[in-house]
C-alpha positions as CSV (number, residue, x, y, z in Angstrom):
1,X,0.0,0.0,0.0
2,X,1.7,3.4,-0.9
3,X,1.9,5.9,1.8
4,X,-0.6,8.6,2.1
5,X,1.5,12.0,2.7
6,X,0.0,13.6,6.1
7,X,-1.1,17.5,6.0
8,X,0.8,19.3,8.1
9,X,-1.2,22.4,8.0
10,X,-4.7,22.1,8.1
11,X,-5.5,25.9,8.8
12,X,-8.0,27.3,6.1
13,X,-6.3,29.4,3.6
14,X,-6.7,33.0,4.1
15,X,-7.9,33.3,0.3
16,X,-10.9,30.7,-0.2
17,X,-11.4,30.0,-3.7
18,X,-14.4,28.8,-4.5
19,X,-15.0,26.0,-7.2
20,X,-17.8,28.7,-9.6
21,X,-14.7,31.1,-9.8
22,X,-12.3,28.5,-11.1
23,X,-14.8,27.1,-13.7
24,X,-15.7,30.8,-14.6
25,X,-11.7,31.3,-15.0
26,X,-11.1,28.1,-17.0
27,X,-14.2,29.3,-19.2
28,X,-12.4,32.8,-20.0
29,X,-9.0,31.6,-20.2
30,X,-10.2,28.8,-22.7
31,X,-9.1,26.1,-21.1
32,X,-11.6,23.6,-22.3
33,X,-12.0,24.4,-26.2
34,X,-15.1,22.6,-27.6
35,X,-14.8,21.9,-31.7
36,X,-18.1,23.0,-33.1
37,X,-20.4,20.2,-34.4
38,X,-19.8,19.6,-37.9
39,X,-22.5,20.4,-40.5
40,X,-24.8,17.5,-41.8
41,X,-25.8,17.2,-45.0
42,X,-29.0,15.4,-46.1
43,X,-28.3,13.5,-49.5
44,X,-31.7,11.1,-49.4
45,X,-35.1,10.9,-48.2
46,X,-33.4,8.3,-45.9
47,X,-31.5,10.5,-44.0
48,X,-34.1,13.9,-43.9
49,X,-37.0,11.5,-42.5
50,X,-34.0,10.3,-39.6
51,X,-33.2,14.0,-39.6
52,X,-36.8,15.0,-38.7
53,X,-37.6,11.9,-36.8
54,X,-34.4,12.5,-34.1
55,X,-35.9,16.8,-34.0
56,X,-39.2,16.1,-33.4
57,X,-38.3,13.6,-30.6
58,X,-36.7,16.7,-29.6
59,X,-39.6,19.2,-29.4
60,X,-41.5,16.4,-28.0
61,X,-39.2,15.7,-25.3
62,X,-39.2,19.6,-24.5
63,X,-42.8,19.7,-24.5
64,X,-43.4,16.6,-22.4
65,X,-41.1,18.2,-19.4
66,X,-42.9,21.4,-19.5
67,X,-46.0,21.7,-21.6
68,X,-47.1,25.2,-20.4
69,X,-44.0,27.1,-22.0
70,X,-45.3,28.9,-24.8
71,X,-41.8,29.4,-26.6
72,X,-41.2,25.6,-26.7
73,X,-44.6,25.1,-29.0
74,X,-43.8,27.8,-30.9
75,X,-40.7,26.9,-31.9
76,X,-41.9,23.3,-32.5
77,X,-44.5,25.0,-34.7
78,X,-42.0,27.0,-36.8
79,X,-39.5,24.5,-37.4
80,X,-42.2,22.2,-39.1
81,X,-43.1,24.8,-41.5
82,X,-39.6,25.4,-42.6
83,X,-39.9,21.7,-43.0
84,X,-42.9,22.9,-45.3
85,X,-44.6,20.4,-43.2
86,X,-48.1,23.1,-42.8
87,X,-50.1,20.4,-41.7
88,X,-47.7,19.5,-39.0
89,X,-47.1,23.1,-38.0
90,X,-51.1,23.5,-37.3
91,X,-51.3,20.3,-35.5
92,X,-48.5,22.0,-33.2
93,X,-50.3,25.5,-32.8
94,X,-53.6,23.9,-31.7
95,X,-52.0,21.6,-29.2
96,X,-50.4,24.5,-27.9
97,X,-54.0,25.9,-27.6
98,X,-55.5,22.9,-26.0
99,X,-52.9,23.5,-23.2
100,X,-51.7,26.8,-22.5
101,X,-53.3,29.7,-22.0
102,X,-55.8,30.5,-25.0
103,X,-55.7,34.1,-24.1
104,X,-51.9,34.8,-25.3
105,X,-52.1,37.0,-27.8
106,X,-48.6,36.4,-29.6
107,X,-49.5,32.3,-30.0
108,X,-52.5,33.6,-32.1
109,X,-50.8,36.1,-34.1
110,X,-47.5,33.7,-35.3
111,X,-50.6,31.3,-36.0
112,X,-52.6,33.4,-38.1
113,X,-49.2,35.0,-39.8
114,X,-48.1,31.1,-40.5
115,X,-51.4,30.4,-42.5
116,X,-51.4,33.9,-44.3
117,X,-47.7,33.1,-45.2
118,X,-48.6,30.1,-47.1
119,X,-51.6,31.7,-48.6
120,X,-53.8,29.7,-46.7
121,X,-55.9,32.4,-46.6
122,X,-58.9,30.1,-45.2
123,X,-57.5,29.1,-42.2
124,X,-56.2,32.2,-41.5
125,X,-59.9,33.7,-41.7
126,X,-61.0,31.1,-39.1
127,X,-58.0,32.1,-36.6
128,X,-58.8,35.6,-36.5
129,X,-62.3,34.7,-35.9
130,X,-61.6,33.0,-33.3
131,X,-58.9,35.2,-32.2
132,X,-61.2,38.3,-32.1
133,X,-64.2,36.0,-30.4
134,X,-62.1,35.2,-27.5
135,X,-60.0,38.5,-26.7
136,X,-62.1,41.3,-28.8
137,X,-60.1,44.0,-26.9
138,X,-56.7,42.7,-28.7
139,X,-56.6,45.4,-31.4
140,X,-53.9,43.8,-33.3
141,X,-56.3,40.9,-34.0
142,X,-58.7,43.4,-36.0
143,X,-55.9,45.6,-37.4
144,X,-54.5,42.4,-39.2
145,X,-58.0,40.5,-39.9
146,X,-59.4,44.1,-41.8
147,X,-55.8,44.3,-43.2
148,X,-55.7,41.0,-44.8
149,X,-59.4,40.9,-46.1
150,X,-58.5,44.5,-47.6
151,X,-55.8,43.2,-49.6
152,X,-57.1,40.4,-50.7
153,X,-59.6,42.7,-52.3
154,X,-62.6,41.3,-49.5
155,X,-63.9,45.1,-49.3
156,X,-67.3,44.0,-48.0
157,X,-65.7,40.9,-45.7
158,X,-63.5,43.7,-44.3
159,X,-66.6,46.3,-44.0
160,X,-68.2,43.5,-41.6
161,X,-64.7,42.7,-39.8
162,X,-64.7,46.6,-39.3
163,X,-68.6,46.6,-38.0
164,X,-68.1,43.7,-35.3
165,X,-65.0,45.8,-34.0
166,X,-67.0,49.1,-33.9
167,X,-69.7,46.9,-31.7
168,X,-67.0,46.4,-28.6
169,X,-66.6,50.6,-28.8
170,X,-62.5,50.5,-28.9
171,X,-60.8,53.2,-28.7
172,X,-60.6,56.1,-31.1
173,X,-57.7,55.3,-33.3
174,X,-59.9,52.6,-34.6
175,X,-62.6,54.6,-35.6
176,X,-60.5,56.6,-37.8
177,X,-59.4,53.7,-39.0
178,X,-62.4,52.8,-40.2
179,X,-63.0,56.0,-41.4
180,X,-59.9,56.3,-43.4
181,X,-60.5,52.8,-45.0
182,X,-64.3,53.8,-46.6
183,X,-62.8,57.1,-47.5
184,X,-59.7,55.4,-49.8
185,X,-63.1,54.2,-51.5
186,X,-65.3,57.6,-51.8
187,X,-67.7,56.0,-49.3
188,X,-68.3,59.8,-47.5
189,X,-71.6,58.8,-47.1
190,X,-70.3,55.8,-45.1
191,X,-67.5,58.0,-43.5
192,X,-70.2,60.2,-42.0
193,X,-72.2,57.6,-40.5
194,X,-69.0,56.3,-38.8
195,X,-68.3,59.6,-37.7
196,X,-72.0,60.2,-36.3
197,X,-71.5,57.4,-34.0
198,X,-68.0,58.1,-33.1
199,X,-68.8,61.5,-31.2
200,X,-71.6,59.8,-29.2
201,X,-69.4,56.9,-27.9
202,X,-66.3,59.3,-27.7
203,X,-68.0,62.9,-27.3
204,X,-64.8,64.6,-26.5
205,X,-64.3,68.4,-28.1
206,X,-61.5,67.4,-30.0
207,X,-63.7,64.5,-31.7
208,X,-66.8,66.8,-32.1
209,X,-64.4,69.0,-34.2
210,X,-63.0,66.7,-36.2
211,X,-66.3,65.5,-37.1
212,X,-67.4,69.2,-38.0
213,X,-63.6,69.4,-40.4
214,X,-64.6,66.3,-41.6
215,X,-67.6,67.8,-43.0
216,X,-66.1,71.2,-44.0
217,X,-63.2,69.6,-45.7
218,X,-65.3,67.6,-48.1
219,X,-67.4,70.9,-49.2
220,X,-70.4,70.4,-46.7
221,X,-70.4,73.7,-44.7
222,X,-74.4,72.9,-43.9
223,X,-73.5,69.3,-42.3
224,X,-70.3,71.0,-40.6
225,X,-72.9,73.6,-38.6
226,X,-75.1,70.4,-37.9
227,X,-72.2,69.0,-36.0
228,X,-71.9,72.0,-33.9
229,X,-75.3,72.0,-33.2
230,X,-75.5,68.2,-32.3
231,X,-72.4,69.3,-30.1
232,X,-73.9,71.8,-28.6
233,X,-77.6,69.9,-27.8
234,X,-75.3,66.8,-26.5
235,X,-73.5,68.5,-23.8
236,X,-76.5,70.6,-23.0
237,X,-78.5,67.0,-22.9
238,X,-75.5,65.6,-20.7
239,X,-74.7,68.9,-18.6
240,X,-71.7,68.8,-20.3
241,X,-72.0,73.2,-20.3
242,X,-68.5,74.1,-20.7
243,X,-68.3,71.5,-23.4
244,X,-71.1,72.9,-25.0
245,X,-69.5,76.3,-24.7
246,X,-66.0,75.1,-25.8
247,X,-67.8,74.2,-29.0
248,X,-69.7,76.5,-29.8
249,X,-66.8,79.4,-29.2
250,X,-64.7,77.2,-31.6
251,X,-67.8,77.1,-34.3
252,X,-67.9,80.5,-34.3
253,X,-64.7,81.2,-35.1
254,X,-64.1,78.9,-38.3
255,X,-67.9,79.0,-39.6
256,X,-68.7,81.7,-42.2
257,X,-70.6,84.4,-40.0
258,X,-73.3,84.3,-43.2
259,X,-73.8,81.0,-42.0
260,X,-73.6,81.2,-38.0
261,X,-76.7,83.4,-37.2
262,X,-78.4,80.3,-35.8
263,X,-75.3,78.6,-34.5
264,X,-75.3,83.0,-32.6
265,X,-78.6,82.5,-31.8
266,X,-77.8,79.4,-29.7
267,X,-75.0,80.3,-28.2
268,X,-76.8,83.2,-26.5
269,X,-79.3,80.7,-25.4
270,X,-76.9,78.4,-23.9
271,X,-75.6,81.1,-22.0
272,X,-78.7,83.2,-20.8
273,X,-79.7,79.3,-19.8
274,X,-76.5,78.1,-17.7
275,X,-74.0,81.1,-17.5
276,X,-73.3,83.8,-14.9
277,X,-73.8,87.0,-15.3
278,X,-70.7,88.0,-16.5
279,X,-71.0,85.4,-19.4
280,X,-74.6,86.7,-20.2
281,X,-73.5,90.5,-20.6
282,X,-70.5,89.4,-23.0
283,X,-72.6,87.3,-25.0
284,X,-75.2,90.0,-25.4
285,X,-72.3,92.1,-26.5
286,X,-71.2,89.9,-29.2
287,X,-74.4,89.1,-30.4
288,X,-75.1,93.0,-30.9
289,X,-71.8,93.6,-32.5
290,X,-72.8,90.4,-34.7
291,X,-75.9,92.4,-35.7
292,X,-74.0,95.5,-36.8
293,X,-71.4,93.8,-38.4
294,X,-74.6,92.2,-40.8
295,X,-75.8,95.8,-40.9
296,X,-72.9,97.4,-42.4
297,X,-72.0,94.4,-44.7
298,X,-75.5,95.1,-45.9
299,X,-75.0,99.0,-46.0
300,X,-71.6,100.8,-46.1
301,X,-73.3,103.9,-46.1
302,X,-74.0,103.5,-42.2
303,X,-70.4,102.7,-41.3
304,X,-70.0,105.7,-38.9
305,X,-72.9,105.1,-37.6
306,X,-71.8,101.1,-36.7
307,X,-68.5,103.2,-35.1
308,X,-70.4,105.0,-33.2
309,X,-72.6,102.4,-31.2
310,X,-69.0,100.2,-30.6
């Protein structure tokens, strides 16, 4: 038996190394240099079908440890369609649905994009169907589903995509949207309606005035004064006053005054209805220099006159 040498000292070392720093050392130093695998290349049906057999055991054996991770499906799911394997790909997204949670929003999307990639167009209709049925407050879901039926030349599919969105009230951005979309197709008549229902879900100034631009910008002062009004008879409806009055200031400013007597005439109602008294005397101010303005438009001749009674 050969001797075993006795430690003499068996102090601690005043400098403890501990075994992660010296694997972290060997690692930067490069102690340990791994040769990287070599690159296979498939020459027969043979060999891919081994190929694929040995990477779907793979996924499978990923998937069987820990079902509930999203990115292992996924990537089980995208490796069969580079495969060109579609069939297999779909089986793999609606596995992953059958476990995880249904409500992710990115599992739907890569499975929708997958089908419109291979022009699978049906499918892909049925996904965001389902997609939109089960989280209707996930925008992206309608932004793509409108998106694709629109350029696929589906202008009515997409008009009905667009109706069932409107239906959950979003939020503004998709209104215009929706807007924007019948307007590349000269459907103002559509475009209005859409607006009409916009301001009574979203009846914010800003929205109220953009409807009334709308309106003015396509050559319809009449409709544009209408808006105000609506505006106006809204916030009054809803006690919304300073809304109302908000509006109404704004109206007058950008309307024609040939076309703002009644849109005057209401504004001093509003006022003598639900101002204060300081509000009531300026209003009755303006509406008198409104009147003489008219006056003298109507007949230079009394212009001192009209000077005279500022």
């Amino acid at each position: 038996m050969p001797k075993v040498s006795k430690v003499k000292n068996k102090t601690p070392a005043e400098i403890q190394i501990p075994a992660e720093q010296l694997l972290r050392e060997a690692k930067e130093r490069n102690l340990e240099i791994l040769s990287p695998l070599p690159k296979q290349k498939i020459s027969d049906p043979e060999e891919l079908a081994d190929y694929q057999l040995r990477k779907r055991k793979a996924f499978e054996d990923n998937i069987r440890k820990n079902n509930t991770v999203i990115s292992n499906w996924m990537k089980y799911a995208q490796w069969e369609e580079s495969q060109k394997q579609i069939q297999r790909a779909r089986s793999a997204y609606e596995r992953a649905l059958d476990v995880t949670d249904k409500k992710n929003v990115t599992l739907w999307l890569k499975y929708a994009e997958m089908e419109m990639r291979n022009r699978q167009v049906n499918h892909a209709r049925n996904i965001w169907d389902r997609a939109v049925t089960i989280l209707p407050r996930a925008n992206q879901f309608w932004y793509k589903y409108t998106y694709m039926e629109e350029m696929l030349g589906n202008i009515a599919g997409a008009r009905q995509v667009f109706e069932r969105w409107l239906e959950w009230e979003p939020d503004e951005q998709a209104w215009f949207t929706n807007i924007n979309f019948e307007l590349r197709y000269n459907e103002i008549e559509r475009a209005r309606k859409i607006h009409q229902r916009f301001v009574l879900i979203h009846p914010e100034v800003k929205n109220w005035i953009k409807h009334a631009k709308f309106e003015e910008q396509h050559g319809y002062i009449a409709n544009s004064r209408v808006v105000f009004e609506s505006a106006v008879e809204f916030g009054t409806t809803s006690k919304e006053h300073d809304r109302a009055r908000v509006i109404l200031k704004y109206a007058l400013d950008h309307i024609p005054k040939v076309k703002a007597r009644e849109l005057f005439n209401n504004y001093t109602i509003h006022e003598k209805k639900y101002g204060d008294r300081t509000r009531i005397e300026d209003v009755i101010v303006s509406k008198r220099k409104f009147q003489l303005e008219e006056e003298i438009k109507a007949n230079p001749s009394n212009y001192d006159v009209w000077l005279e009674q500022i």
